[in-house]
C-alpha positions in Angstrom: 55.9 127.5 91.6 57.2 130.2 93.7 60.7 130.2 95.0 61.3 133.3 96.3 61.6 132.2 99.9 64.2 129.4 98.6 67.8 130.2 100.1 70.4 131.8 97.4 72.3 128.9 98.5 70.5 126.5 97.4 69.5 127.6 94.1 73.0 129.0 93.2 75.7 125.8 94.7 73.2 122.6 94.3 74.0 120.2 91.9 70.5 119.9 89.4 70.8 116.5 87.7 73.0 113.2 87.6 72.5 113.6 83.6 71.8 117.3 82.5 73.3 120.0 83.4 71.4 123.2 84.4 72.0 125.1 81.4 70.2 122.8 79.1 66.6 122.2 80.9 63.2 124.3 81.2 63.7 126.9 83.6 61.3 125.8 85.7 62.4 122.3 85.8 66.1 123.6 86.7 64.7 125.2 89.5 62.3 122.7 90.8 65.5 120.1 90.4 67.7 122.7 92.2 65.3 122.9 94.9 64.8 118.9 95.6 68.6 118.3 95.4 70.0 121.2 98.0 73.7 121.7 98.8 74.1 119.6 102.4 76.4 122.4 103.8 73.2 125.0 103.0 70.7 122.2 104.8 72.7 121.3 108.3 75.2 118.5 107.0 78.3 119.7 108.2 81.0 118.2 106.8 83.9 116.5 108.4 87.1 115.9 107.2 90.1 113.0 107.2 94.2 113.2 106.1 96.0 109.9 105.9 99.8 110.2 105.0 100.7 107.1 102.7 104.5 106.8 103.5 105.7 104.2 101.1 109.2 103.2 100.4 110.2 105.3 97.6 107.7 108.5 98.2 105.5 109.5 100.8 101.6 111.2 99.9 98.9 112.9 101.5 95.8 112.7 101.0 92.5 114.6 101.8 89.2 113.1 102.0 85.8 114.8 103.4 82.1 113.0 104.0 78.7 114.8 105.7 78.0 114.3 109.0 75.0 111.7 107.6 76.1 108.4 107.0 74.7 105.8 105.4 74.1 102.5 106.9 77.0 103.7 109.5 80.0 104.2 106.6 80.6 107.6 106.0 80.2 108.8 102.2 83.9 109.7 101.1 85.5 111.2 98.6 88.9 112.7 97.9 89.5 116.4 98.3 93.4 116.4 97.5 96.3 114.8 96.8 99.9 116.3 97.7 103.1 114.2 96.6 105.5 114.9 99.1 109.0 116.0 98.3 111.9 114.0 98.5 112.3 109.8 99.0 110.3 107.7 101.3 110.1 108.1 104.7 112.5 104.6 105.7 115.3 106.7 103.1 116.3 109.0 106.7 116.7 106.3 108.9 120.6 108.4 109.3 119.0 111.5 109.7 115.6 110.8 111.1 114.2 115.0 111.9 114.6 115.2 108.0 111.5 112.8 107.3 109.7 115.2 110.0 110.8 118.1 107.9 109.7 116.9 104.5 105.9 116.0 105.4 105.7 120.2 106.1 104.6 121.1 102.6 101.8 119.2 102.2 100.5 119.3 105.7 100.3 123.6 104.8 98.5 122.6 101.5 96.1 120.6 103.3 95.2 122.9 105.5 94.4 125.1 103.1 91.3 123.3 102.0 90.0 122.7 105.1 87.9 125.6 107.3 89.3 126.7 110.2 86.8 126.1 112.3 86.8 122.3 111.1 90.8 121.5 111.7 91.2 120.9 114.8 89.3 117.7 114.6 90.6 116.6 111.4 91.8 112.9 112.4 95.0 112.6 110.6 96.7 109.0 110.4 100.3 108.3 109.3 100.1 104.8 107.4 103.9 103.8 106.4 104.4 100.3 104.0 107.1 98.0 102.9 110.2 99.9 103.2 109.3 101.1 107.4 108.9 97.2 107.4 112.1 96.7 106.2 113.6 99.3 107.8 112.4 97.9 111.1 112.9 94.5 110.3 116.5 95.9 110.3 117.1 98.6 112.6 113.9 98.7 114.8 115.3 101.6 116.7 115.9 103.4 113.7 112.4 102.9 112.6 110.6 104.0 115.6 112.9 107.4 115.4 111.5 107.9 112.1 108.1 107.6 113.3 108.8 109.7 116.1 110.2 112.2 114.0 107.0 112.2 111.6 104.7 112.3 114.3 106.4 115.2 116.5 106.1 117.2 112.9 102.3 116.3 112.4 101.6 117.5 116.0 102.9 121.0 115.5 100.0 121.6 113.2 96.1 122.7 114.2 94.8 118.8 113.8 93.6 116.2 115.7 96.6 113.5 115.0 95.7 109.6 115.8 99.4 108.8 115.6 102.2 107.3 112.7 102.7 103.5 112.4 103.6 100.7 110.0 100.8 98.9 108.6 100.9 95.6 107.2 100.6 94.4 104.2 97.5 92.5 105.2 95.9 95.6 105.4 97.2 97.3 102.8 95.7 95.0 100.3 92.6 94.7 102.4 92.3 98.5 101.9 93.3 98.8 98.4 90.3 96.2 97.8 87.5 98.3 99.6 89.2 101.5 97.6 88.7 100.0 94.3 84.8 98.9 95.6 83.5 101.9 96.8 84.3 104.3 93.7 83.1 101.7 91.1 80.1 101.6 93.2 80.5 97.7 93.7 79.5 98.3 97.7 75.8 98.0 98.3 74.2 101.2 99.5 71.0 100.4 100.3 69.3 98.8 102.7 68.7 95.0 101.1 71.1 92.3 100.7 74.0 93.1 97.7 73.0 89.8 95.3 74.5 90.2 92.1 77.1 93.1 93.0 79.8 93.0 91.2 82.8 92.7 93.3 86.3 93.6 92.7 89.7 92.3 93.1 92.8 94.1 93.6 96.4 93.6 92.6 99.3 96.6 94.1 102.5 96.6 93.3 104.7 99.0 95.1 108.7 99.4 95.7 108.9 96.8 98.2 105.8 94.4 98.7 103.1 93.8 96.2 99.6 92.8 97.4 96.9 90.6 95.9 92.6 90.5 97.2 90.0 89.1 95.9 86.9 87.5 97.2 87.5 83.2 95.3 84.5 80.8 94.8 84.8 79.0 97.5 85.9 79.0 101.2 89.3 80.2 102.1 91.1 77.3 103.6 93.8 79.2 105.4 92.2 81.6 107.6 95.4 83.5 107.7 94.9 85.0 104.9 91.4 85.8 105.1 89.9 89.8 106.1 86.7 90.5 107.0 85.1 94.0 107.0 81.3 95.2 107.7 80.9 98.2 104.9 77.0 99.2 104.5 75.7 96.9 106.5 77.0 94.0 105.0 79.9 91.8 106.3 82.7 90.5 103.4 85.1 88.2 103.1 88.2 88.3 101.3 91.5 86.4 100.6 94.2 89.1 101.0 98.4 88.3 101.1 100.9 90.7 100.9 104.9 89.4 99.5 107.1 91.9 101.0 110.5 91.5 98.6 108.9 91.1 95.7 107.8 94.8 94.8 109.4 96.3 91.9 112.1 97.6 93.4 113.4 94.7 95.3 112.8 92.3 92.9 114.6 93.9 90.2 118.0 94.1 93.0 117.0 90.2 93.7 117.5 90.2 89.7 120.9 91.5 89.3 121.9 89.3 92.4 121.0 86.2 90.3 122.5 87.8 87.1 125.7 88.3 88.5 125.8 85.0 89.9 127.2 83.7 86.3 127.6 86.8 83.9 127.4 90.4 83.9 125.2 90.7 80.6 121.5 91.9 82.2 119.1 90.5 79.5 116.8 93.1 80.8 118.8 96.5 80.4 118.4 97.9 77.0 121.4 97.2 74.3 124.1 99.8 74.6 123.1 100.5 78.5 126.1 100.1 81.0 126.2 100.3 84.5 128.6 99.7 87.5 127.1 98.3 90.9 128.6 96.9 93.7 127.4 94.2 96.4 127.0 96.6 99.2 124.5 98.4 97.0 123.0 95.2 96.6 123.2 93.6 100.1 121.7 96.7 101.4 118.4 96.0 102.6 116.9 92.7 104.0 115.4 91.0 100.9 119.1 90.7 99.8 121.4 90.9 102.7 120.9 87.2 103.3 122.2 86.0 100.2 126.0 87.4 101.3 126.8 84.4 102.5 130.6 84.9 102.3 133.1 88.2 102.5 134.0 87.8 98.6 130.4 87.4 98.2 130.0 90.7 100.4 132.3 93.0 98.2 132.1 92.6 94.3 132.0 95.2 92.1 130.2 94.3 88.8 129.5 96.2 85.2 126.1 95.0 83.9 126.2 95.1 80.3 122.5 95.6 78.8 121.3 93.0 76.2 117.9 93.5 75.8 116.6 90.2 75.3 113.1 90.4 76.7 112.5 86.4 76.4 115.8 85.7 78.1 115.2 88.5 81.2 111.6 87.0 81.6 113.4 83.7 81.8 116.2 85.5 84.8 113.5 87.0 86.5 111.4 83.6 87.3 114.8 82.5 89.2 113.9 85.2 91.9 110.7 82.9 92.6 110.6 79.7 94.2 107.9 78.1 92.3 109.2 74.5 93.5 107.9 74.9 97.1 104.4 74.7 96.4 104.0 71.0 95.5 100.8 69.6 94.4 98.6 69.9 97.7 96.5 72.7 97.2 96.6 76.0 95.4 99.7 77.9 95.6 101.5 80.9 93.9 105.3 80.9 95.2 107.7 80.2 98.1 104.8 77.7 99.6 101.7 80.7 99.8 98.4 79.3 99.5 96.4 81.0 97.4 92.6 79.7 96.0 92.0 80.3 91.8 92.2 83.9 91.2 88.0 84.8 90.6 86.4 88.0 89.0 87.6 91.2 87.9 90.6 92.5 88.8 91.8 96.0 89.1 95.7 96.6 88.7 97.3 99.8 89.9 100.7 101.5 91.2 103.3 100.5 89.6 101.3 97.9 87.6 99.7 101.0 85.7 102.5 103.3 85.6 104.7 100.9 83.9 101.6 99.4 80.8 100.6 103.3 81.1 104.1 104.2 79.5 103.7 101.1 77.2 100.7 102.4 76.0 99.4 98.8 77.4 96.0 99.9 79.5 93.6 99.8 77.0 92.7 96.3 77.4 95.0 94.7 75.2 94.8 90.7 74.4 97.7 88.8 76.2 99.5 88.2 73.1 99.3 92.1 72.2 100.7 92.9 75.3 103.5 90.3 75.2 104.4 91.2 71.6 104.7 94.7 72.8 107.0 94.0 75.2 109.6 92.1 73.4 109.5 95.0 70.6 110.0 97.4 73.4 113.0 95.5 75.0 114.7 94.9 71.9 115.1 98.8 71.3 118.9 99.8 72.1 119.7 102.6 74.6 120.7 105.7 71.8 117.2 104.8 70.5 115.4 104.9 73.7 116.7 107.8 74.7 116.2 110.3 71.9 112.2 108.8 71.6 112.0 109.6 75.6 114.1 112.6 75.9 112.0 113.7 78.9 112.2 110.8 80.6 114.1 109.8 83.5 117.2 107.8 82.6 116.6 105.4 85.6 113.0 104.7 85.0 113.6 104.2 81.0 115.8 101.7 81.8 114.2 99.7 84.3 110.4 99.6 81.7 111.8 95.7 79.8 112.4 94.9 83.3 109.5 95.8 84.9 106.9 95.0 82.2 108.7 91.4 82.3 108.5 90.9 85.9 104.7 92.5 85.9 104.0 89.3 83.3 105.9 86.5 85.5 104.0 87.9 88.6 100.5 87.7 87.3 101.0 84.8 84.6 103.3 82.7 86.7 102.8 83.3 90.7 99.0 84.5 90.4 98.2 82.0 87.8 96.2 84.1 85.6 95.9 82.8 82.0 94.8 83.9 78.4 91.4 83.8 79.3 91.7 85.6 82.4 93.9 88.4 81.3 91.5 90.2 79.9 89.7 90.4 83.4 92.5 92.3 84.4 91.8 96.4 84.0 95.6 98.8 84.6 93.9 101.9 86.1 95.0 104.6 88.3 91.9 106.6 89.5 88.2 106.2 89.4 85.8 109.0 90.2 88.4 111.6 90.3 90.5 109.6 93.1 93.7 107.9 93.7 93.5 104.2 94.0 95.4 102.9 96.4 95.3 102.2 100.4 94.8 105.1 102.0 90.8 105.8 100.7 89.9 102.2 102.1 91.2 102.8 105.2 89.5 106.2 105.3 86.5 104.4 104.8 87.0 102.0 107.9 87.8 104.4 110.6 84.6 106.7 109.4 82.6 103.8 111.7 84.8 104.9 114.2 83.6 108.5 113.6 80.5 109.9 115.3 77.7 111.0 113.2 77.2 114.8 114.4 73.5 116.1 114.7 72.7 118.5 111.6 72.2 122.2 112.7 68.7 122.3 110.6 65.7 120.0 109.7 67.5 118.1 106.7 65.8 117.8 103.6 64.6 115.0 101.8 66.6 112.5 99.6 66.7 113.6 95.8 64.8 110.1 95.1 61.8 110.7 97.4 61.7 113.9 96.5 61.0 113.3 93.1 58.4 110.1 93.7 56.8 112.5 95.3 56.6 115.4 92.9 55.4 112.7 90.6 53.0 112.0 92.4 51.5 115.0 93.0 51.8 115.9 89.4 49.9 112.4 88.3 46.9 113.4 90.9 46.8 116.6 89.8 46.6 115.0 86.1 44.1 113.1 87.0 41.7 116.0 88.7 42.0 117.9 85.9 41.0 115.2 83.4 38.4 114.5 85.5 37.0 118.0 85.8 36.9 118.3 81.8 35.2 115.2 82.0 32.7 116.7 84.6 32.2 120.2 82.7 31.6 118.7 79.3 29.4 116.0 79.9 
């Protein structure tokens, strides 16, 4: 075969082989594989690119995705170009000071553009997406909030890019989104052109600061439309059951904690043995989730010293209080504080702070229930002198918050979601999948790339690796077959 009037593009920057790498095949082969599987940039498919901003409330990212121009059954084909972690709190942390939040995004807006050509930025679509704490933050001080997103946006608009505007999201969506995340990297989205039966589908558990989020599709019909979202992703049009508990991320759960510990004692089961700390109410009482439960000015201004006891069965016991599991009754499914939810169904995927947390505990390796529970009681019961000098690198607030997290991570999925010994081990703790971030912001990527035209490549584009190679096959088998015939032919 002669390749000479093959483009140095294509033989040098296309990928050869889902399995084998160039290196290791015939030389011939390489080249024949090189040529059926070109680079799309070398062939007409320009590519395009997208920046979404995940502001959440303890730290804000960015993130970088690009897709061809071709799409597949109208959803662009995404995938992550780079991540930037943004320096400095959440975005909701300047409501005082609101040009500082503008100010901080800087950094990795400069980063960003740095991957992206020149000639492509101006019509980067870039999204701001901000979580629980901007809903907090506006559930308390709405004019506060909107002066933060003003803030963030005026900065965004100073660069080179095509910005589609800053704005809290709910937490509807950011499960939804989290859910078609997870999907499309494990490949659990159909992408052909017949129906999906037998896909394996996915559920999703987040657990951020602030709200934690729960999506799965159940067995049967969602009785409460509420909390049902629908998307159309390759064709296809799913259904999920998605809720979102704003309070009861880790952060505001664990200040909904010491509310209810100091309520009788200052010994915090869930603080390690030799850990002291002094807190005060207005500490406490300083967001929504807990402001509510000052009911009275002496109620309003206590200072407390918790005293750490590590006692993990006796903080899983303080942190159930934090739940209202009596509101559910017996008329239909239910988690907590009344919210319907049907049987949880399939495999899950947890991530956020539900790795980060059984990543530190070594936990994420599919341990059995009672594994994971055992390790958890051994790790609470480990005093503060001993933590430390085992973690010396560790951040002292993070160290002592792990018995307290782990335990509320177990009364979350075992208690309010209802999993059980023999669904645990459908649960997977995992923070990337195909070299990407799982989270919100890839899903919701994925949606607005419908919203995205298709541009017209600048060349005839080439074939598809698969028909490509049927038809090389082909060829070759005809060719077989001549030749065996021909022998045939001569020697008879």
């Amino acid at each position: 075969i002669d390749f000479s009037g093959v483009s140095q593009c294509t033989l040098a920057e296309a990928t050869c082989s889902r399995d084998q790498p160039v290196s290791t095949l015939p030389s011939t082969e390489a080249q024949v594989l090189r040529f059926l599987r070109p680079n799309p940039s070398c062939f007409g498919y320009a590519f395009q690119y997208g920046m979404v901003f995940d502001a959440g409330s303890s730290h804000t990212s960015l993130f970088v995705y690009q897709w061809t121009s071709d799409k597949t059954n109208d959803t662009g084909v995404v995938s992550q170009t780079l991540s930037c972690n943004v320096q400095g709190p959440g975005i909701s942390s300047y409501a005082n000071d609101p040009p500082k939040a503008g100010v901080s995004l800087r950094s990795c807006l400069e980063d960003a553009l740095k991957v992206i050509p020149d000639e492509r930025q101006r019509e980067v679509p870039v999204y701001l997406g901000a979580t629980a704490g901007m809903r907090l933050l506006s559930m308390e001080n709405k004019s506060a909030a909107d002066q933060v997103l003003n803030e963030v946006a005026k900065t965004i608009q100073q660069y080179p890019v095509n910005f589609h505007g800053a704005r809290i999201i709910t937490g509807e969506e950011e499960g939804a989104y989290g859910w078609i995340t997870i999907n499309y990297l494990l490949d659990s989205f159909t992408k052909v052109s017949f129906a999906p039966r037998g896909t394996k589908i996915l559920g999703a558990l987040d657990l951020g600061g602030a709200s934690t989020q729960i999506s799965f599709i159940p067995i049967g019909p969602i009785t409460d439309q509420t909390k049902a979202s629908k998307f159309r992703l390759y064709g296809f049009t799913y259904t999920i059951y998605t809720h979102s508990y704003l309070c009861y991320g880790q952060n505001q759960a664990l200040k909904q904690l010491i509310l209810k510990i100091t309520e009788g004692s200052v010994n915090h089961p869930c603080y390690p043995e030799g850990y002291q700390e002094t807190t005060t109410a207005a500490s406490i009482h300083s967001m929504p989730c807990t402001a509510s439960h000052a009911q009275t000015p002496s109620q309003a201004s206590w200072n407390a010293t918790l005293v750490g006891t590590g006692n993990a069965t006796e903080c899983r016991m303080a942190i159930k209080q934090i739940f209202n599991f009596t509101a559910c009754g017996q008329s239909q499914p239910c988690t907590f504080d009344g919210i319907y939810q049907p049987p949880v169904n399939g495999e899950f995927f947890a991530f956020s702070a539900f790795y980060y947390t059984f990543s530190f505990l070594n936990l994420t390796s599919g341990q059995p229930l009672a594994v994971v529970e055992d390790t958890v009681q051994k790790f609470c019961a480990r005093n503060w002198t001993d933590l430390k000098s085992s973690y010396p690198k560790e951040k002292e607030q993070w160290l002592r918050e792990y018995c307290a997290n782990a335990n509320y991570i177990l009364v979350l999925l075992l208690e309010a979601y209802k999993f059980n010994q023999t669904s645990w081990s459908s649960i997977k703790f995992q923070m990337k999948a195909a070299n990407t971030d799982i989270g919100w912001t890839l899903g919701y990527m994925l949606n607005l790339t419908n919203m995205i035209p298709a541009e017209a490549p600048e060349q005839v584009k080439g074939q598809q690796y698969g028909l490509w190679a049927a038809a090389i096959f082909f060829i070759v088998l005809t060719l077989a077959f001549c030749l065996v015939g021909l022998l045939i032919y001569i020697l008879w």
